[in-house]
C-alpha positions as CSV (number, residue, x, y, z in Angstrom):
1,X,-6.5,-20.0,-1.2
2,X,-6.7,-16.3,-1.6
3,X,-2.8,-14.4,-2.7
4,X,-2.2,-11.5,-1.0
5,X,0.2,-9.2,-1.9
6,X,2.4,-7.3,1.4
7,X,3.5,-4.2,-0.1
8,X,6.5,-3.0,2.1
9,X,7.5,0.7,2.3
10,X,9.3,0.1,5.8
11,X,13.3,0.5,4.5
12,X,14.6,-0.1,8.4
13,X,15.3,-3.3,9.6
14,X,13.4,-6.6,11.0
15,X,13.7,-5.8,15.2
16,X,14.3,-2.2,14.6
17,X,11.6,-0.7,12.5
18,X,8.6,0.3,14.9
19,X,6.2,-0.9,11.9
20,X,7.5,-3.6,11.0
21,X,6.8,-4.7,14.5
22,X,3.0,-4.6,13.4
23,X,3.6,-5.9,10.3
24,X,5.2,-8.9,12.4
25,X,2.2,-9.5,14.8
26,X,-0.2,-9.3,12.0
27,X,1.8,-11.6,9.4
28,X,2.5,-14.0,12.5
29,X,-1.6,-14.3,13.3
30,X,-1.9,-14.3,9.8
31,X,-0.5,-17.1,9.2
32,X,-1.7,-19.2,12.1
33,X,-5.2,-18.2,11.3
34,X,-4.5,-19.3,7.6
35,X,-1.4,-21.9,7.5
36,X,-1.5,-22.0,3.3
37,X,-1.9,-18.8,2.4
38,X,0.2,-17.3,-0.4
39,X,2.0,-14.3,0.7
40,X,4.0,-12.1,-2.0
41,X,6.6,-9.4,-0.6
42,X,7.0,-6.4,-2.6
43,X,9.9,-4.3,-0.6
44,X,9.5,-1.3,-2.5
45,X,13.0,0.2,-1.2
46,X,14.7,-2.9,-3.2
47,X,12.1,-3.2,-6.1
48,X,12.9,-1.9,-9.8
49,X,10.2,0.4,-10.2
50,X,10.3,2.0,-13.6
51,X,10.6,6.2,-13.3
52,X,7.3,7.8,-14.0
53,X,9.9,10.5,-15.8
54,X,9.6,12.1,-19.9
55,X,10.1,8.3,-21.2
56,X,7.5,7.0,-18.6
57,X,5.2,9.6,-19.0
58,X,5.7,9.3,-23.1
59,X,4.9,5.6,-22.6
60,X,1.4,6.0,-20.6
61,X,-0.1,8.5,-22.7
62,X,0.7,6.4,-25.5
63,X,-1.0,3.5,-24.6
64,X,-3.8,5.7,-23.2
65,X,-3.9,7.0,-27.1
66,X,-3.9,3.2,-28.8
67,X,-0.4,4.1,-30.3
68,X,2.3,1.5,-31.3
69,X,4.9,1.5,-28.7
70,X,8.8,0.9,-29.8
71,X,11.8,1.1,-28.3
72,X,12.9,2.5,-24.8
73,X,8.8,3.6,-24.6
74,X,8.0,-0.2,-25.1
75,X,10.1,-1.2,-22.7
76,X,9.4,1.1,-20.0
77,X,5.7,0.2,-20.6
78,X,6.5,-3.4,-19.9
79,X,8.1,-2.5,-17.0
80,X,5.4,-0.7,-15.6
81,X,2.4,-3.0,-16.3
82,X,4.9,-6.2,-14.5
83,X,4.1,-4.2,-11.9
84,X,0.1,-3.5,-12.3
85,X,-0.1,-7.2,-13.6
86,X,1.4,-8.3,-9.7
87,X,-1.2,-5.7,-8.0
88,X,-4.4,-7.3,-10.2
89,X,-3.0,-10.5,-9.8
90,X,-3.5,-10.6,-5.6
91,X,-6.7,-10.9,-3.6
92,X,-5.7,-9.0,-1.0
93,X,-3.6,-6.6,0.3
94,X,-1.4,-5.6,3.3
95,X,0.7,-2.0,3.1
96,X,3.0,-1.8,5.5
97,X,4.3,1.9,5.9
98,X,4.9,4.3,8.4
99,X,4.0,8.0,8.4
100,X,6.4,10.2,7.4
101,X,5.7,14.6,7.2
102,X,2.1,13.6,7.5
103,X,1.7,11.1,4.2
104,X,3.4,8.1,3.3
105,X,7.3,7.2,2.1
106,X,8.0,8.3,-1.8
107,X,8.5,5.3,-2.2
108,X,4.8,4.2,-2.1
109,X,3.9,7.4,-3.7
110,X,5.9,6.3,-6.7
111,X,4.2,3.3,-6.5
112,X,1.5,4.0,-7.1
113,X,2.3,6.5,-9.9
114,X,3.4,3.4,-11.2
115,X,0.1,1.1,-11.0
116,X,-2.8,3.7,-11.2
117,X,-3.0,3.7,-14.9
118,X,-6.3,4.2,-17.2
119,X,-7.7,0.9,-18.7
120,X,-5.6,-0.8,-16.2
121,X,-6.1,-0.5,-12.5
122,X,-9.6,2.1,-13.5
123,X,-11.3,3.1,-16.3
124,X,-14.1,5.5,-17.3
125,X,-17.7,4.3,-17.6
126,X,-20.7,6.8,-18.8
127,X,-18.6,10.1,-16.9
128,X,-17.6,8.2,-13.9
129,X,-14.9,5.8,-12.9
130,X,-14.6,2.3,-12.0
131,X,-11.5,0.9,-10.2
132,X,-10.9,-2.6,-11.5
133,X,-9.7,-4.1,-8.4
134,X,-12.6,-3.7,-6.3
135,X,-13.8,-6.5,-4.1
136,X,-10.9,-6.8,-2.2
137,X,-9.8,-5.7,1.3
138,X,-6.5,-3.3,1.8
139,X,-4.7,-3.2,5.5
140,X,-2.4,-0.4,6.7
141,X,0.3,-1.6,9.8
142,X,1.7,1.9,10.6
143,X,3.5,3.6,13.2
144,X,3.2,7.4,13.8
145,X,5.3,9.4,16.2
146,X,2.4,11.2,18.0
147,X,-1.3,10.0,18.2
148,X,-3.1,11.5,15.1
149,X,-6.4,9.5,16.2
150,X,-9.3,11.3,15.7
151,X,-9.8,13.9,18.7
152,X,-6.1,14.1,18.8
153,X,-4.8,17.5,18.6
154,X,-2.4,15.8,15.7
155,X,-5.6,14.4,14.2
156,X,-5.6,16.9,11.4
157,X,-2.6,16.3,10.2
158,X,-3.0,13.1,9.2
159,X,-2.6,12.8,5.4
160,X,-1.8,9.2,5.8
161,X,-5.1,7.1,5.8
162,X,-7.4,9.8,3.7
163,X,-4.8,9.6,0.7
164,X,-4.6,5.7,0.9
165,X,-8.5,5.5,1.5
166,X,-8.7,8.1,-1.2
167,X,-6.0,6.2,-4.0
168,X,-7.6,2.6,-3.3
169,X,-11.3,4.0,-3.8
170,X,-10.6,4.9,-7.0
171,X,-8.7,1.6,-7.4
172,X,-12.5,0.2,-6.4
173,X,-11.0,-0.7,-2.9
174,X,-13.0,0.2,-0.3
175,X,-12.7,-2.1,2.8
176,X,-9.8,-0.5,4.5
177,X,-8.3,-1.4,7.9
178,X,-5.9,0.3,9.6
179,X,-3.2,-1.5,12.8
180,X,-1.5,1.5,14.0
181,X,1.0,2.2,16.9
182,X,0.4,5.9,17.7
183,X,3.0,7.9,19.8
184,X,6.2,6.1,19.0
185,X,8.3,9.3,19.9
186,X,6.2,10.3,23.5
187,X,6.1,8.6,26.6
188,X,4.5,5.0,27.4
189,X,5.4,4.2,24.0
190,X,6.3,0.6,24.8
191,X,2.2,0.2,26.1
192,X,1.3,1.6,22.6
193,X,3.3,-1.1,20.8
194,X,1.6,-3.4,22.7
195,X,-1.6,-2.5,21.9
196,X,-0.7,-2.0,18.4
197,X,0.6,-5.8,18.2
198,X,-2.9,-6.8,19.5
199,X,-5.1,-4.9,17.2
200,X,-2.4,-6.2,14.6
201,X,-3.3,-10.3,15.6
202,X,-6.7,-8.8,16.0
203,X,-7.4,-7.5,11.9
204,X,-5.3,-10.1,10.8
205,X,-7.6,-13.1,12.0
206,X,-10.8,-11.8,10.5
207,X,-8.2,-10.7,6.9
């Protein structure tokens, strides 16, 4: 049975934050569709993850160089690849995250500062790069406070999906699916959750 990973970037509550009332639908379908799958919550507002600061920085580039690692550089290395060693070690993968100033939380930012590291989660080949967890599918359960669908006048602001189609490319990811509920903040939002929590069920049968 295949492991996925749920990668939570939603710090609000269970029956208060609007995403993770898609995240809901789609883990409730989910697991209907697939009653032994293996399902491993990262709640990125609780996790440990190791600061990408002087001593993290010092730590990647000297395992990008081959040097011997000691000390408070070894052990911040460790701590980072626990968390690339969770991210390889899942078949799929379900980011739940809603949009904030255009993007995604810091807190998924950092994680991925955390995880996107040379010989790792890519590495070069002949001048171009390979990501080293490709063959698997990525979903994004979102909610947005006006519509930024394509057509949308708020269309072009929407630094969300580019950045996480861009980030899991070069990760090697490249079958991306998106469950958003668009216009949270504007009127007829509760129709919009609605059909948010169906295309939710929807993506998460055919996961």
């Amino acid at each position: 049975m295949a492991k996925l990973l749920h990668i939570l970037a939603a710090p609000r509550a269970d029956g208060v934050s609007r995403t993770r009332k898609v995240a809901a639908a789609f883990f409730d379908a989910y697991r209907q569709a697939q009653p032994n799958a293996t399902i491993d919550t990262l709640d990125l507002f609780a996790a440990p993850l190791p600061e990408m600061d002087a001593l993290g920085v010092e730590a990647k580039l000297k395992h990008q160089a081959a040097e011997e690692l000691q000390g408070a550089v070894a052990q911040r290395w460790a701590e980072i690849e626990r968390f690339v060693q969770q991210f390889l070690a899942a078949d799929k993968y379900v980011f739940t995250a809603p949009m904030w100033n255009f993007g995604i939380p810091y807190r998924l930012k950092h994680y991925f500062d955390v995880i996107v590291q040379a010989g790792l989660t890519f590495r070069f080949v002949s001048g171009s790069v390979e990501g080293l967890a490709a063959g698997r599918p990525a979903a994004l359960l979102t909610s947005r406070g006006a519509d930024y669908r394509p057509g949308s006048p708020f269309a072009p602001f929407n630094q969300q999906e580019p950045y996480l189609k861009a980030i899991l490319g070069f990760l090697g990811i490249t079958d991306f699916r998106v469950a958003a509920f668009e216009g949270t903040d504007s009127h007829g939002a509760e129709e919009r959750l609605a059909l948010a929590v169906e295309q939710a069920r929807a993506l998460a049968r055919s996961f």
